[in-house]
N, C-alpha and C positions, 0 to 999 in steps of 0.2 A: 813552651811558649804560652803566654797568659794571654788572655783575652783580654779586653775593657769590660767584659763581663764579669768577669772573672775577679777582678780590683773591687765590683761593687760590694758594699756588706752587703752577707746573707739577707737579714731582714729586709733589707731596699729591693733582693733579687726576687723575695715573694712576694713583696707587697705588687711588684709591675706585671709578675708572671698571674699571681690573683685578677689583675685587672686586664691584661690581655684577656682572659679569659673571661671574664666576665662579657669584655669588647665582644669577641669572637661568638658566644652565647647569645649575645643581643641580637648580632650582626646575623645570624643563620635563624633568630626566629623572625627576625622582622623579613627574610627573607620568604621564609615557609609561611607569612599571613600573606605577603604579596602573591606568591606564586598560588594560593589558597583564594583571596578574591578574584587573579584573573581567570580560574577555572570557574568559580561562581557567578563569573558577568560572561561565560561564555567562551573567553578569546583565547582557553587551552582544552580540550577534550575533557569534561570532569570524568574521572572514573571511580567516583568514591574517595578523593584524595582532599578537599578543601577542609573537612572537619578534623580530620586524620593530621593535616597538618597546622590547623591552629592546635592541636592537642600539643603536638610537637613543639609548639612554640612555644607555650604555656610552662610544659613540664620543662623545657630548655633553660626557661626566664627563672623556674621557680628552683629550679635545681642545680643553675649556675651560680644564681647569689645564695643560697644555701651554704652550696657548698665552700664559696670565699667567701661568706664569714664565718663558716664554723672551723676554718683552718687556725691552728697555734700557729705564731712566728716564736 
């Protein structure tokens, strides 16, 4: 049994799977600067974790579109 995934051309299924990805990369660094300034204004215990985690966000941002665009369709 086929899927509606499955119907779409290849090329269309990495163009969306690229940009999920992308989504989901954005989505978890913007999360790691939020959760990175509430421990810098105080309102989570910092334990060495704010810098730690814009690092994380950075390398997340720089190495998710990196990585979709250096993918061949």
């Amino acid at each position: 049994m086929l899927s509606e995934w499955d119907i779409i051309p290849e090329d269309l299924q990495l163009t969306l799977t690229r940009e999920a990805l992308r989504r989901a990369a954005d989505l978890i660094a913007g999360q790691a600067e939020t959760l990175a300034s509430e421990m810098a204004s105080g309102a989570i215990a910092d334990r060495g974790g704010p810098e730690a985690l814009r690092l994380l966000a950075a390398v997340l941002r720089v190495t998710g579109v990196e990585a979709c665009d250096t993918q061949q369709v």
